[in-house]
C-alpha positions, 0 to 999 in steps of 0.5 A: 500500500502506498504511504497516505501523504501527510497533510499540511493543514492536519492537527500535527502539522499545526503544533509543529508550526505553531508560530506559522499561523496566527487567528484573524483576531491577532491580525485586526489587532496588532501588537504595540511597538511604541516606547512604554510609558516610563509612567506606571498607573496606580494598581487601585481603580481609578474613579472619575467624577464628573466634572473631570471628564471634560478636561480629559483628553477627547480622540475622534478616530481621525486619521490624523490623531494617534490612539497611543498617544492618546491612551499616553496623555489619558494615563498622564492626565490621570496620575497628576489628579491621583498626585493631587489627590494625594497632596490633599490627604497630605494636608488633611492628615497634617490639619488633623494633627495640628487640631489633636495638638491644639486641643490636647495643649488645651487640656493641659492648660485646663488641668494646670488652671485647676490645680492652681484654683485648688492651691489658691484655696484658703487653708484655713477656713477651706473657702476658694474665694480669698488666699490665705493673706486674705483670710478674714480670720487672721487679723483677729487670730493676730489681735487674740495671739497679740493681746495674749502676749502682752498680758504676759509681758506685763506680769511681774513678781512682787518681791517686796510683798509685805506678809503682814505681821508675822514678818519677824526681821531676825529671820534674814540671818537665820541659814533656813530663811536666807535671801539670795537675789534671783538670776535673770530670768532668759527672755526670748526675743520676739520673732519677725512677723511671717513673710509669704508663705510657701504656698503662696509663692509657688502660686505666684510662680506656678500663674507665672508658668502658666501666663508665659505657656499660654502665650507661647501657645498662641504664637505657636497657633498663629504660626501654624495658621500661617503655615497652613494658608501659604500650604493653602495657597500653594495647592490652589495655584498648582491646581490652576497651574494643571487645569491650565495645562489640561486646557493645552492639551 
C-alpha cells in the first residue's frame, strides 16, 4: 500500500508550526511597538467624577490623531489628579494633627488652671474665694495671739510683798530663811512677723508658668495658621497651574 501523504493543514502539522499561523483576531489587532510609558498607573481603580471628564483628553478616530498617544496623555492626565489627590490627604492628615495638638495643649492648660484654683484655696477656713493673706480670720487670730502676749509681758513678781505681821526681821540671818537675789530670768526675743508663705509663692510662680505657656501657645497657633494658608495657597495655584495645562492639551 502506498504511504497516505501527510497533510499540511492536519492537527500535527499545526503544533509543529505553531508560530506559522496566527487567528484573524491577532491580525485586526496588532501588537504595540511604541516606547512604554516610563509612567506606571496606580494598581487601585481609578474613579472619575464628573466634572473631570471634560478636561480629559477627547480622540475622534481621525486619521490624523494617534490612539497611543492618546491612551499616553489619558494615563498622564490621570496620575497628576491621583498626585493631587494625594497632596490633599497630605494636608488633611497634617490639619488633623495640628487640631489633636491644639486641643490636647488645651487640656493641659485646663488641668494646670485647676490645680492652681485648688492651691489658691484658703487653708484655713477651706473657702476658694480669698488666699490665705486674705483670710478674714487672721487679723483677729493676730489681735487674740497679740493681746495674749502682752498680758504676759506685763506680769511681774512682787518681791517686796509685805506678809503682814508675822514678818519677824531676825529671820534674814537665820541659814533656813536666807535671801539670795534671783538670776535673770532668759527672755526670748520676739520673732519677725511671717513673710509669704510657701504656698503662696509657688502660686505666684506656678500663674507665672502658666501666663508665659499660654502665650507661647498662641504664637505657636498663629504660626501654624500661617503655615497652613501659604500650604493653602500653594495647592490652589498648582491646581490652576494643571487645569491650565489640561486646557493645552
Amino acid at each position: 500500500m502506498e504511504a497516505i501523504p501527510e497533510d499540511q493543514h492536519s492537527q500535527n502539522a499545526q503544533d509543529e508550526n505553531i508560530n506559522a499561523y496566527r487567528s484573524m483576531r491577532d491580525c485586526m489587532h496588532p501588537p504595540r511597538m511604541s516606547a512604554p510609558s516610563c509612567i506606571v498607573p496606580p494598581t487601585k481603580q481609578l474613579v472619575i467624577r464628573p466634572h473631570i471628564v471634560p478636561l480629559l483628553p477627547t480622540f475622534h478616530e481621525m486619521e490624523s490623531e494617534n490612539p497611543y498617544a492618546h491612551i499616553k496623555e489619558f494615563e498622564d492626565v490621570c496620575n497628576t489628579l491621583n498626585e493631587d489627590i494625594d497632596m490633599k490627604a497630605k494636608i488633611a492628615a497634617m490639619a488633623r494633627r495640628l487640631k489633636e495638638l491644639e486641643v490636647k495643649k488645651i487640656r493641659e492648660v485646663q488641668a494646670i488652671s485647676e490645680t492652681l484654683v485648688q492651691d489658691m484655696s484658703c487653708s484655713i477656713c477651706q473657702s476658694f474665694e480669698h488666699l490665705v493673706a486674705e483670710c478674714p480670720t487672721i487679723p483677729a487670730a493676730r489681735e487674740m495671739f497679740g493681746d495674749q502676749a502682752n498680758v504676759i509681758g506685763q506680769f511681774k513678781p512682787i518681791n517686796n510683798a509685805s506678809y503682814g505681821n508675822t514678818y519677824n526681821s531676825n529671820w534674814r540671818n537665820h541659814p533656813n530663811f536666807s535671801w539670795k537675789p534671783r538670776a535673770p530670768q532668759y527672755t526670748q526675743p520676739g520673732q519677725a512677723p511671717p513673710q509669704a508663705s510657701s504656698l503662696e509663692q509657688a502660686i505666684v510662680n506656678l500663674s507665672k508658668v502658666v501666663g508665659d505657656f499660654v502665650g507661647d501657645q498662641k504664637s505657636i497657633n498663629a504660626q501654624v495658621r500661617q503655615e497652613i494658608e501659604s500650604i493653602n495657597k500653594m495647592m490652589d495655584e498648582m491646581k490652576n497651574g494643571l487645569f491650565q495645562k489640561i486646557d493645552n492639551l
